[in-house]
KOLPA-567873 format. One record per residue (C-alpha): residue number from 1; residue in one letter; x, y, z. Coordinates in nm, 2 decimals, padded with zeros to 4 digits. Layout:
REM residues N
<node i="NUM" aa="a" east="X" north="Y" up="Z"/>
...
***
This chain:
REM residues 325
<node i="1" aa="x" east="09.97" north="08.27" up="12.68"/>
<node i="2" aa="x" east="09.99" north="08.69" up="12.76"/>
<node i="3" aa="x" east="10.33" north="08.82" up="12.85"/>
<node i="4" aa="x" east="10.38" north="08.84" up="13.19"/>
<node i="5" aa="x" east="10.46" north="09.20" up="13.33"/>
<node i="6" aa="x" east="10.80" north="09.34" up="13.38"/>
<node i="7" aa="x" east="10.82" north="09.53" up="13.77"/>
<node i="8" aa="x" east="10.40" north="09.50" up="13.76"/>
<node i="9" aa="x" east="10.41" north="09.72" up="13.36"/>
<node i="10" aa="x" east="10.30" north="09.63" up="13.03"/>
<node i="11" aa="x" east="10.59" north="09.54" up="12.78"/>
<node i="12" aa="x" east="10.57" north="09.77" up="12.49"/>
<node i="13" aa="x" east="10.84" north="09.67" up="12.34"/>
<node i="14" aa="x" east="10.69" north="09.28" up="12.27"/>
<node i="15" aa="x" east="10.34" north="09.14" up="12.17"/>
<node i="16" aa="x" east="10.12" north="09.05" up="12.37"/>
<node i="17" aa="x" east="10.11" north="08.72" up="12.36"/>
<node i="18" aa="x" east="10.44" north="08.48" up="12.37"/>
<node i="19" aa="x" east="10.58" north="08.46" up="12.01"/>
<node i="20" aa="x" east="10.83" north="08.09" up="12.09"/>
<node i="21" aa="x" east="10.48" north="07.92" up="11.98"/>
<node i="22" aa="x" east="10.24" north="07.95" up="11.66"/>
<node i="23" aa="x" east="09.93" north="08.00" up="11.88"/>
<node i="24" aa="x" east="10.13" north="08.30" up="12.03"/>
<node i="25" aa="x" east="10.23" north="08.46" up="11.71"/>
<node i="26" aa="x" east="09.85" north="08.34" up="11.53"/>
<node i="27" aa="x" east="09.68" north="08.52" up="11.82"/>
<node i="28" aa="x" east="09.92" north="08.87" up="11.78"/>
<node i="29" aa="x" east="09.89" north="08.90" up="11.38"/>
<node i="30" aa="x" east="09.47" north="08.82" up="11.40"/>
<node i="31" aa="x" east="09.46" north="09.10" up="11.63"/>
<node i="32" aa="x" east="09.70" north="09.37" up="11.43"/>
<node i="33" aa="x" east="09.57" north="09.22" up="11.06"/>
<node i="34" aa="x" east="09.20" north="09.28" up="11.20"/>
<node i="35" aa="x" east="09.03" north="09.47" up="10.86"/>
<node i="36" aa="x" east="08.90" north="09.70" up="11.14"/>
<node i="37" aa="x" east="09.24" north="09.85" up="11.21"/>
<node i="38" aa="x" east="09.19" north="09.97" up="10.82"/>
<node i="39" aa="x" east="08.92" north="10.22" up="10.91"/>
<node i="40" aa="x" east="09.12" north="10.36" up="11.24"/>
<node i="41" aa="x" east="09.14" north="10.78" up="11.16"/>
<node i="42" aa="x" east="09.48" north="10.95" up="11.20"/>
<node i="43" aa="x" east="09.37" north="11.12" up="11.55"/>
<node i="44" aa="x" east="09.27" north="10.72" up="11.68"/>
<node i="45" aa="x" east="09.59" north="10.65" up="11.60"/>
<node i="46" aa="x" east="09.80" north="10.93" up="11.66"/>
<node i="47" aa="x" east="09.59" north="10.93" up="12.02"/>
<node i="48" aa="x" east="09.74" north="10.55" up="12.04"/>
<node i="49" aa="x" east="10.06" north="10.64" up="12.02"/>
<node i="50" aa="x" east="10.03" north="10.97" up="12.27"/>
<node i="51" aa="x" east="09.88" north="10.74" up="12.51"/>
<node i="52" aa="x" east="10.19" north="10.46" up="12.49"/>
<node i="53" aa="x" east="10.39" north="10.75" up="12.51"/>
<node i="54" aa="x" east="10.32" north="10.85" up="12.85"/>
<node i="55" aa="x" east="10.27" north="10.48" up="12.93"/>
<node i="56" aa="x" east="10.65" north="10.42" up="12.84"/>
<node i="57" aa="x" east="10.74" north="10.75" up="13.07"/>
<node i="58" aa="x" east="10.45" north="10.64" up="13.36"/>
<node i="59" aa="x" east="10.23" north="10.91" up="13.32"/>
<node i="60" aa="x" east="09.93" north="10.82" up="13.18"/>
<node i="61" aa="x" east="09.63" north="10.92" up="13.32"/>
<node i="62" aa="x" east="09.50" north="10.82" up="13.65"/>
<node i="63" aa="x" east="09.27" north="10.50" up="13.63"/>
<node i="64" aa="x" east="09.43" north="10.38" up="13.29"/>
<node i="65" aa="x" east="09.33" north="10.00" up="13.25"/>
<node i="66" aa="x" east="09.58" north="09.77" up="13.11"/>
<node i="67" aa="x" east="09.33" north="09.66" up="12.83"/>
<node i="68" aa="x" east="09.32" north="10.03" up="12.72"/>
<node i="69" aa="x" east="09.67" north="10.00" up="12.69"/>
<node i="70" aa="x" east="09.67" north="09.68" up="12.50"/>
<node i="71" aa="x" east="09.39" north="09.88" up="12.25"/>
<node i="72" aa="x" east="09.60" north="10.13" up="12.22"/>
<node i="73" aa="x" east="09.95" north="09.87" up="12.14"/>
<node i="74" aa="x" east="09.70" north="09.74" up="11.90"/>
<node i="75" aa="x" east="09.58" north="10.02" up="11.74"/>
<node i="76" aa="x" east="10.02" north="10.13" up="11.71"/>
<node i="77" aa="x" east="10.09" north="09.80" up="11.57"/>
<node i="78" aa="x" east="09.85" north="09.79" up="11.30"/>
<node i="79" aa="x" east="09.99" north="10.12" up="11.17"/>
<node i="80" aa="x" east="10.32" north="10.21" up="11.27"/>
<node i="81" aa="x" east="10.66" north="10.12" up="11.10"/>
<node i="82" aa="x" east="10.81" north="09.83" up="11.43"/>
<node i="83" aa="x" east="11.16" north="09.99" up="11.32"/>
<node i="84" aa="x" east="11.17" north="10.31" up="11.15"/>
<node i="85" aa="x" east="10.84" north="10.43" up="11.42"/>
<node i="86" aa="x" east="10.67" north="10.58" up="11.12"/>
<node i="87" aa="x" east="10.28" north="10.57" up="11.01"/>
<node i="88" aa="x" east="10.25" north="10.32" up="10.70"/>
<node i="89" aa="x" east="10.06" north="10.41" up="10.40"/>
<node i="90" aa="x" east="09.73" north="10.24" up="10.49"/>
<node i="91" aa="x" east="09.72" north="10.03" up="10.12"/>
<node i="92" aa="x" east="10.05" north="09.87" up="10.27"/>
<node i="93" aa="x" east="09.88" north="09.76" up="10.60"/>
<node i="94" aa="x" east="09.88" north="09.43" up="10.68"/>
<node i="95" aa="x" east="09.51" north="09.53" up="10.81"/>
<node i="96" aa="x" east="09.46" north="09.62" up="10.43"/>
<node i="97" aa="x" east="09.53" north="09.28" up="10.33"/>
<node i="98" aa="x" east="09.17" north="09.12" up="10.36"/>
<node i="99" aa="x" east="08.98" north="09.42" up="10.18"/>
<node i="100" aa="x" east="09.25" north="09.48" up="09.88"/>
<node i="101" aa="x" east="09.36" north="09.12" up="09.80"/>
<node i="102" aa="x" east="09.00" north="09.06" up="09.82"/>
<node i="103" aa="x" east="08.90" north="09.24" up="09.56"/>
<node i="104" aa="x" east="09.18" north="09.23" up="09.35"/>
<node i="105" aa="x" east="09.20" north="08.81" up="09.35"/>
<node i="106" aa="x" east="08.84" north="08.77" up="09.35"/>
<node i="107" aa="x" east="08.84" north="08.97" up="09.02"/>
<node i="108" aa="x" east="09.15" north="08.76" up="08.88"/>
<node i="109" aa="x" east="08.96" north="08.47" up="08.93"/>
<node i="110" aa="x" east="08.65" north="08.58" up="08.78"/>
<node i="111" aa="x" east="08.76" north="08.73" up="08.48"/>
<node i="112" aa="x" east="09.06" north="08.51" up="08.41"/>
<node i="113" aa="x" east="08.95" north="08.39" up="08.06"/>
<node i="114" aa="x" east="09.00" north="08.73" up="07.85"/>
<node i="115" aa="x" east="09.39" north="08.81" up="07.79"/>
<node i="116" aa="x" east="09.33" north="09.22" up="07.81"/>
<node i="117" aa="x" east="09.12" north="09.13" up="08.12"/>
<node i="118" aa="x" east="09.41" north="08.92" up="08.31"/>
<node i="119" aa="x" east="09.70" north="09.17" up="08.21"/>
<node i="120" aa="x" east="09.48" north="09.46" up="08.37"/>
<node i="121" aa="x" east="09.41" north="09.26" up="08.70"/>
<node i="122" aa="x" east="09.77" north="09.13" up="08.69"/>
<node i="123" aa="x" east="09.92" north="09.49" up="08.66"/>
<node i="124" aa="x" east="09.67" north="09.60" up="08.98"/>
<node i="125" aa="x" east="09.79" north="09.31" up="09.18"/>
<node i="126" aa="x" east="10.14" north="09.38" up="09.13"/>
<node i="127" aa="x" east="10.08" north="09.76" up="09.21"/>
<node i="128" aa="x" east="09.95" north="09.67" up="09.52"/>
<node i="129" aa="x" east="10.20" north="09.44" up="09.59"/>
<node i="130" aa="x" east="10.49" north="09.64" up="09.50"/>
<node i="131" aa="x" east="10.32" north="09.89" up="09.81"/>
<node i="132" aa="x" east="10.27" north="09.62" up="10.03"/>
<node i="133" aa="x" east="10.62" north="09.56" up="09.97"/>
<node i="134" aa="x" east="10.79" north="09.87" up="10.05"/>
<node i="135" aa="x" east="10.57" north="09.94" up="10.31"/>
<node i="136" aa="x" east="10.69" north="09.62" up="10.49"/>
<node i="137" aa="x" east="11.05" north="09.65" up="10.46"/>
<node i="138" aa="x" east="11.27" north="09.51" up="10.69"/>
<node i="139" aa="x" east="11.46" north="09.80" up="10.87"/>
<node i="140" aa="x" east="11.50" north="10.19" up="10.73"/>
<node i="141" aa="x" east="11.61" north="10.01" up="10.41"/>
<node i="142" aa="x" east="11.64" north="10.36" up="10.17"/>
<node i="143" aa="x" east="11.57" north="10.15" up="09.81"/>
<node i="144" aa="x" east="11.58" north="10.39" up="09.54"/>
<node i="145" aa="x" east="11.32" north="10.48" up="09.28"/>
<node i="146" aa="x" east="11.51" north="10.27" up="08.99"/>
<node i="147" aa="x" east="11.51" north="09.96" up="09.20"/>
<node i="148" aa="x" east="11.20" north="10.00" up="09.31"/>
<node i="149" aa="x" east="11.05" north="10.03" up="08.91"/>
<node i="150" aa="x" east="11.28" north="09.74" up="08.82"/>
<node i="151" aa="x" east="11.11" north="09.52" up="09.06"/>
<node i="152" aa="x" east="10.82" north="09.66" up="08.98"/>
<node i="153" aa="x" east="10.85" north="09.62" up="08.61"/>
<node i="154" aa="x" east="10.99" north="09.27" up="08.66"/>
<node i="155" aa="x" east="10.69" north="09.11" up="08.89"/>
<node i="156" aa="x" east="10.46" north="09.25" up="08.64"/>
<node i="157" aa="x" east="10.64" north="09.12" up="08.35"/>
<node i="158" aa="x" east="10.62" north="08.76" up="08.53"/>
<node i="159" aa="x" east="10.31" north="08.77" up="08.64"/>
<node i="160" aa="x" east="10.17" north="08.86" up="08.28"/>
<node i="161" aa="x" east="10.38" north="08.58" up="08.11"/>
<node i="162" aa="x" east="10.28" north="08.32" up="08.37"/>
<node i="163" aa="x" east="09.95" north="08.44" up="08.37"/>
<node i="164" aa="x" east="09.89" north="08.45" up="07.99"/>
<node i="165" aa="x" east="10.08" north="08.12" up="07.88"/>
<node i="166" aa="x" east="09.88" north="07.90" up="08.12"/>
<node i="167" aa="x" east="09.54" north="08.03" up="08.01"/>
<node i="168" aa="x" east="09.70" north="08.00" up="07.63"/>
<node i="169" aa="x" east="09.80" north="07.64" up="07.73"/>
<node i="170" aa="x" east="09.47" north="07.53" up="07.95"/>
<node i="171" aa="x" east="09.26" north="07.63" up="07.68"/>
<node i="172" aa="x" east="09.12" north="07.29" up="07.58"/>
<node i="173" aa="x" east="09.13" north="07.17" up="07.91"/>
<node i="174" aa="x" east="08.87" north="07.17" up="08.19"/>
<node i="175" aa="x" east="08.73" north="07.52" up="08.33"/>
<node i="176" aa="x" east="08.84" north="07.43" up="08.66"/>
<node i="177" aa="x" east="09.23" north="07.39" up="08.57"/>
<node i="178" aa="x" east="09.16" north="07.77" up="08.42"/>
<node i="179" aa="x" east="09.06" north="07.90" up="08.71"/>
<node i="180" aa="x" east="09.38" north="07.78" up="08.90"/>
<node i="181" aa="x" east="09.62" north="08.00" up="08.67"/>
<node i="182" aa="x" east="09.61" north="08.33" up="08.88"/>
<node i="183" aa="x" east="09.75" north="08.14" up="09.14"/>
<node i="184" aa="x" east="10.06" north="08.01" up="08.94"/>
<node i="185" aa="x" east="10.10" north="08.39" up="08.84"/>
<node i="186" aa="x" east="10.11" north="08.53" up="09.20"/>
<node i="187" aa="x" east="10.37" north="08.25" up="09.31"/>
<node i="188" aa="x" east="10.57" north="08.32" up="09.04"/>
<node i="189" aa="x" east="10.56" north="08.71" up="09.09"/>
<node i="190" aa="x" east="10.62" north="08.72" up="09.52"/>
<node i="191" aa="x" east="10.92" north="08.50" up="09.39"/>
<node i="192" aa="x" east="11.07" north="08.77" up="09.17"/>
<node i="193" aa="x" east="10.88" north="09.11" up="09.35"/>
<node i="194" aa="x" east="10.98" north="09.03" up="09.70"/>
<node i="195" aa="x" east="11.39" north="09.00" up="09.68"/>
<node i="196" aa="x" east="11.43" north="09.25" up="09.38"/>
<node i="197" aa="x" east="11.23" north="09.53" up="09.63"/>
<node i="198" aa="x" east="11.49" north="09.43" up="09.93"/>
<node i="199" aa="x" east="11.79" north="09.39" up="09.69"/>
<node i="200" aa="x" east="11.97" north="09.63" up="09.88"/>
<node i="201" aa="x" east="11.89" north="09.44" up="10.21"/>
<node i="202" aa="x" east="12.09" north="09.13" up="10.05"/>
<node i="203" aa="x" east="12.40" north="09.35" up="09.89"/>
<node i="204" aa="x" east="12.45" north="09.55" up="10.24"/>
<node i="205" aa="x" east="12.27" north="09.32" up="10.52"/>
<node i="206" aa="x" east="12.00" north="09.36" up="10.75"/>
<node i="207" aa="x" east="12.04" north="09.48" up="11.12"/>
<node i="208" aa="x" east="12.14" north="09.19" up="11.38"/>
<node i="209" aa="x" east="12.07" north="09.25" up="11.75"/>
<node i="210" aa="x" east="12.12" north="09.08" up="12.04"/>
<node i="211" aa="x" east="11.88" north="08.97" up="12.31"/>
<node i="212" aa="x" east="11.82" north="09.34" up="12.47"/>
<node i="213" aa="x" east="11.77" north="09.48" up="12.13"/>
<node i="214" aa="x" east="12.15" north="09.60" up="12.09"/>
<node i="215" aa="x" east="12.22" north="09.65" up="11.77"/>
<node i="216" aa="x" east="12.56" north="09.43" up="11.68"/>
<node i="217" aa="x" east="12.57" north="09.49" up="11.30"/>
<node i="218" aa="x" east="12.46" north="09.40" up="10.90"/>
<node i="219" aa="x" east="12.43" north="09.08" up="10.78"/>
<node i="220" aa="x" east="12.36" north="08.94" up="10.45"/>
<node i="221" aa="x" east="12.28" north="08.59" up="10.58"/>
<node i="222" aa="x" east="12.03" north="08.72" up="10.78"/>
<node i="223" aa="x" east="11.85" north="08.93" up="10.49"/>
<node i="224" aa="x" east="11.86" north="08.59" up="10.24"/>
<node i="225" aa="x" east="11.70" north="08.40" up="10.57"/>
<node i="226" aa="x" east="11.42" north="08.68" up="10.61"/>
<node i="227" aa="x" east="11.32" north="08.76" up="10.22"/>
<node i="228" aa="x" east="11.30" north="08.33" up="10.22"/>
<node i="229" aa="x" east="11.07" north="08.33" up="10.54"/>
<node i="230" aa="x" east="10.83" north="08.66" up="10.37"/>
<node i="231" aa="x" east="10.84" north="08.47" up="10.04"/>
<node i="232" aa="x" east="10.69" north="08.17" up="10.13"/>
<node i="233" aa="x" east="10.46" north="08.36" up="10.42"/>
<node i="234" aa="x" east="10.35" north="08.55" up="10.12"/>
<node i="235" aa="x" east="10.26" north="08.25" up="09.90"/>
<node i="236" aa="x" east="10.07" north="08.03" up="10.18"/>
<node i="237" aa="x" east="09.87" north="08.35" up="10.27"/>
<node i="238" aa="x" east="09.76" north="08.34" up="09.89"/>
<node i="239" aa="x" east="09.74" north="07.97" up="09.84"/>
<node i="240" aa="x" east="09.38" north="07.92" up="10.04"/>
<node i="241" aa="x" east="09.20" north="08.16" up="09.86"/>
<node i="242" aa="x" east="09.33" north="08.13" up="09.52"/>
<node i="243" aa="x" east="09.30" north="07.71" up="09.58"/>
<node i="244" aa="x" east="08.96" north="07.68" up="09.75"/>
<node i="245" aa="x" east="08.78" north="07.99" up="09.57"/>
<node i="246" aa="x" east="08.79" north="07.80" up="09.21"/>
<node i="247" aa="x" east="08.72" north="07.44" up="09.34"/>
<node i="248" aa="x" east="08.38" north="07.63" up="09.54"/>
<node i="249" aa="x" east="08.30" north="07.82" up="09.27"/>
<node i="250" aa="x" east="08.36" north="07.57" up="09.04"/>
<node i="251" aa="x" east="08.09" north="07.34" up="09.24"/>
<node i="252" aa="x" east="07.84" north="07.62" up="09.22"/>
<node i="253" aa="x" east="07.86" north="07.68" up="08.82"/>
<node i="254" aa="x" east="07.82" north="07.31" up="08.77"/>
<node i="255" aa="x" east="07.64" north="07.18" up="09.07"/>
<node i="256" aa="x" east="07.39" north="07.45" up="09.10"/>
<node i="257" aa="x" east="07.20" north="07.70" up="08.93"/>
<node i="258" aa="x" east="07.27" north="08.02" up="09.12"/>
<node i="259" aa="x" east="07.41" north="08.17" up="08.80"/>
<node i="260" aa="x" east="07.17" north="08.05" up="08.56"/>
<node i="261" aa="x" east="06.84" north="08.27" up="08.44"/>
<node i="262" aa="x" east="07.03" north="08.58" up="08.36"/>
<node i="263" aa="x" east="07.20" north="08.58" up="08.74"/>
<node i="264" aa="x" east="07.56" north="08.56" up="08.63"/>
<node i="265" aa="x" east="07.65" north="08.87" up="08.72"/>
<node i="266" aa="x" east="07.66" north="08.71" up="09.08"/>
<node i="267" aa="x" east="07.99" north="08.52" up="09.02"/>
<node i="268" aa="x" east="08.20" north="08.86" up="09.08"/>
<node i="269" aa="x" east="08.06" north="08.94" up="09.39"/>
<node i="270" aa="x" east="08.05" north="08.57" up="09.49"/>
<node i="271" aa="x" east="08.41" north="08.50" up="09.47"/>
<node i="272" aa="x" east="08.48" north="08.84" up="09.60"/>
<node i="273" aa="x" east="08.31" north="08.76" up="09.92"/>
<node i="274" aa="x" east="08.45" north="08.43" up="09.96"/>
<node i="275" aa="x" east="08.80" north="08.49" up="09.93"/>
<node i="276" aa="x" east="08.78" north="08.79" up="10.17"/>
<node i="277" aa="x" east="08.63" north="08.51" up="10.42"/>
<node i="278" aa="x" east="08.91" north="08.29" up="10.33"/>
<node i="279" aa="x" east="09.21" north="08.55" up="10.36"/>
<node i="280" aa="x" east="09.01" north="08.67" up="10.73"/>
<node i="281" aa="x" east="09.21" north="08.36" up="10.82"/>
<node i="282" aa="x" east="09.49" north="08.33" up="10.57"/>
<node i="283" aa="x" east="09.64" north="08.63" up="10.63"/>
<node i="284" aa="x" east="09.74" north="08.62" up="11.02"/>
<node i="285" aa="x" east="09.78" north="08.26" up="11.02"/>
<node i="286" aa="x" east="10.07" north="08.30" up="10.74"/>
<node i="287" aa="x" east="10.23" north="08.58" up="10.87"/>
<node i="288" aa="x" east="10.24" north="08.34" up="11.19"/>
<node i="289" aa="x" east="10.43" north="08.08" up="11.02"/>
<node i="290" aa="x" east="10.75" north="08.24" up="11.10"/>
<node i="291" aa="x" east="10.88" north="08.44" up="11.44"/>
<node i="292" aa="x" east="10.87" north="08.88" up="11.36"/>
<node i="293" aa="x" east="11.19" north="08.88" up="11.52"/>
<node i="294" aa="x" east="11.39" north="08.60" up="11.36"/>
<node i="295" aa="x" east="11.69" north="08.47" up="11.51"/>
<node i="296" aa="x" east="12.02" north="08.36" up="11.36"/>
<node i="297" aa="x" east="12.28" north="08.11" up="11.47"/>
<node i="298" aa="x" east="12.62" north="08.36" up="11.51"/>
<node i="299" aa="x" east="12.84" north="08.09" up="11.38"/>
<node i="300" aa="x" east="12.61" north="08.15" up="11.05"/>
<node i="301" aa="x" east="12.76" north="08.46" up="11.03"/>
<node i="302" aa="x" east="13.06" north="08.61" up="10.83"/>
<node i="303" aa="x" east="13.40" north="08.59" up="11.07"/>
<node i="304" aa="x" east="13.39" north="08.97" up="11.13"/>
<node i="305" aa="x" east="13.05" north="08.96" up="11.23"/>
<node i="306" aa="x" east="13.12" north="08.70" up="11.49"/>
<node i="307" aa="x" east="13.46" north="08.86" up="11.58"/>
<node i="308" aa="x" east="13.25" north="09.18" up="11.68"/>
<node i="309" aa="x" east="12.93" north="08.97" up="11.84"/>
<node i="310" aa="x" east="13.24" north="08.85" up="12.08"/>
<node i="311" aa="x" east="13.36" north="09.18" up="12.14"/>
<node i="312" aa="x" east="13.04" north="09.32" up="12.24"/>
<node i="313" aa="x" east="12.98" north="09.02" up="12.49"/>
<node i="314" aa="x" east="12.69" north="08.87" up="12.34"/>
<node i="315" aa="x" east="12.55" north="08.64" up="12.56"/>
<node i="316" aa="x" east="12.43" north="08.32" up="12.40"/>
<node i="317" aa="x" east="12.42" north="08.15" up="12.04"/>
<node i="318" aa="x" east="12.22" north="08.39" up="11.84"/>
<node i="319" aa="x" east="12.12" north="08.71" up="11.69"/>
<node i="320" aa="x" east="11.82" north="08.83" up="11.61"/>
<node i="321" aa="x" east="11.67" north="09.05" up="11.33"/>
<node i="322" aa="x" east="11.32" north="09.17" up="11.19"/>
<node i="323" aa="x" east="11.25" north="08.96" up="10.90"/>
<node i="324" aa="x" east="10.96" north="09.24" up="10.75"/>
<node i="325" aa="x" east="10.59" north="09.10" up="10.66"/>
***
C-alpha cells in the first residue's frame, strides 16, 4: 500500500510504500536496489536531489507530476547517505549489489578447487565488502583508518581459513559438497566484518529518535540490535545464490553435456549469470527482512537513557533508530 499524502504532498521524509509490512519494505528496497540505479550519472542524480529540493520548499516547477517526484525520491535513495545526506561511493550501493556480488561469487564458485585461486577471490570479496560496509554505516559513524584495516584484515583472515580448510577437508568427498564451501566462508566473514567495521557504534551507541525524528540520544542496545538485524540480512541475501548456484550447476555438469566437447569454458559465465538472476531477488527481499528504521522498546534502554526519553516527553513505548544496510 503507497503512503497517503500529508496536507495533499508527497512525504519525503518516508518510502513510498508502508514499511509496518514485508510487502511494503520488499516493494521500496526492489525499487532503490534496481541494478539500473548503478548506471544513474552524477547530473541525474544531483538533478534528483535539486528537484526534491524545491519539492520540500513547494517550488518546483509548474505541472510537476507526483510520479516524477517519486523518480526523482528513487533516483536520491539509491544514492544518497538516509543520515549523513551524502552521495555513496557507487561500489557501496545497494544498487551495486546484483552486478559486483555477481561476479565476485559466481567466480568463487567456479574456481573454488585451486587454494591460490580461492584466497584471490576471497580477498576481492572481502574488499568489496569492507566498502559495502562503510558505505552503509549506520549514522555519521567517523571509524578510523586502523579499525577499518583491522576489520578488514580480520574478515579476510576468516574467510581464507574457512575457505581453505573446507576445501582441504571436502577433498575426498563429493564435487557438490565442494562447491558449497564459499558459502561457509562468507557467513563466517559478514560475522566477523560487519560488527568489527561498526565497533565504534557498539562502544559509543547509535542515535535513538523518537516518532517525529527528534533525536533523544546514543544507545548501545540499539547498535547490538541493528549490527544483529544487518548480519543476518547480509547472510540470507547470500544464502540463495551461493545454495542454489552449486546444486544447478552441479545438475548441468553431471546431468548434461553443455560443458563437454571443449565447451567448459561456459561454467564461468554460466554461474555468473545465474547468481546475478538469483541475487535480482535476494538482495531487496533480504534487506526487507527487517524495518530501515528499527524501533526499540525504551525500557530496553540504560536508566539515563529512559530518564532523558521522559524528560523530553516522548510519547509512546519506543525509540527508533536506522539499523544501516
Amino acid at each position: 500500500m503507497e503512503r497517503p499524502k500529508v496536507d495533499g504532498r508527497i512525504d519525503l521524509d518516508k518510502p513510498r510504500w508502508l514499511q509496518d509490512t514485508y510487502i511494503g519494505r520488499a516493494k521500496h528496497f526492489f525499487s532503490v536496489t534496481n541494478p539500473q540505479n548503478a548506471l544513474l550519472t552524477s547530473s541525474q542524480l544531483d538533478g534528483a536531489k535539486e528537484l526534491l529540493k524545491l519539492y520540500r520548499a513547494q517550488k518546483e516547477p509548474p505541472g510537476t507530476t507526483d510520479e516524477e517526484i517519486w523518480d526523482a525520491k528513487r533516483m536520491y535513495d539509491s544514492a544518497f547517505h538516509p543520515e549523513t545526506m551524502e552521495k555513496m561511493n557507487v561500489l557501496g550501493r545497494m544498487s551495486f549489489q546484483v552486478p559486483g556480488n555477481m561476479t565476485i561469487c559466481g567466480c568463487m564458485m567456479t574456481f573454488y578447487k585451486s587454494t591460490p585461486a580461492v584466497i584471490f577471490w576471497q580477498w576481492v570479496n572481502q574488499s568489496f565488502n569492507a566498502i559495502v560496509n562503510y558505505t552503509n554505516r549506520s549514522g555519521k559513524s567517523n571509524i578510523p583508518t586502523s579499525l577499518l584495516a583491522t576489520s578488514y584484515l580480520a574478515a579476510t583472515s576468516s574467510a581464507v581459513l574457512v575457505a581453505v580448510g573446507l576445501n582441504k577437508a571436502t577433498t575426498r568427498l563429493p564435487s557438490l559438497i565442494g562447491r558449497f564451501v564459499p558459502f561457509a566462508a562468507v557467513a563466517a566473514a559478514n560475522c566477523v566484518n560487519i560488527p568489527l567495521m561498526r565497533k565504534n557504534e557498539l562502544l559509543d551507541g547509535i542515535d535513538v529518535l523518537d516518532k517525529d525524528g527528534n533525536v533523544i540520544g546514543k544507545s548501545q542496545a540499539a547498535a547490538r540490535s541493528a549490527i544483529v538485524q544487518v548480519v543476518c540480512s547480509r547472510i540470507v541475501m547470500a544464502t540463495p545464490g551461493l545454495v542454489l548456484t552449486p546444486i544447478f550447476m552441479n545438475f548441468l555438469d553431471k546431468r548434461t553435456s553443455i560443458f563437454k566437447n571443449g565447451r567448459g569454458w561456459l561454467n564461468a559465465p554460466i554461474t555468473v549469470l545465474f547468481v546475478g538472476g538469483v541475487l535480482t531477488f535476494a538482495t531487496p527481499m533480504a534487506c526487507a527482512l527487517f524495518e530501515q528504521q528499527s524501533s526499540i522498546a525504551i525500557t530496553s534502554l540504560n536508566q539515563d537513557l529512559q530518564d532523558t526519553a521522559k524528560e523530553n516527553g516522548v510519547d509512546g513505548d519506543y525509540l527508533y533508530f536506522n539499523k544501516g544496510l
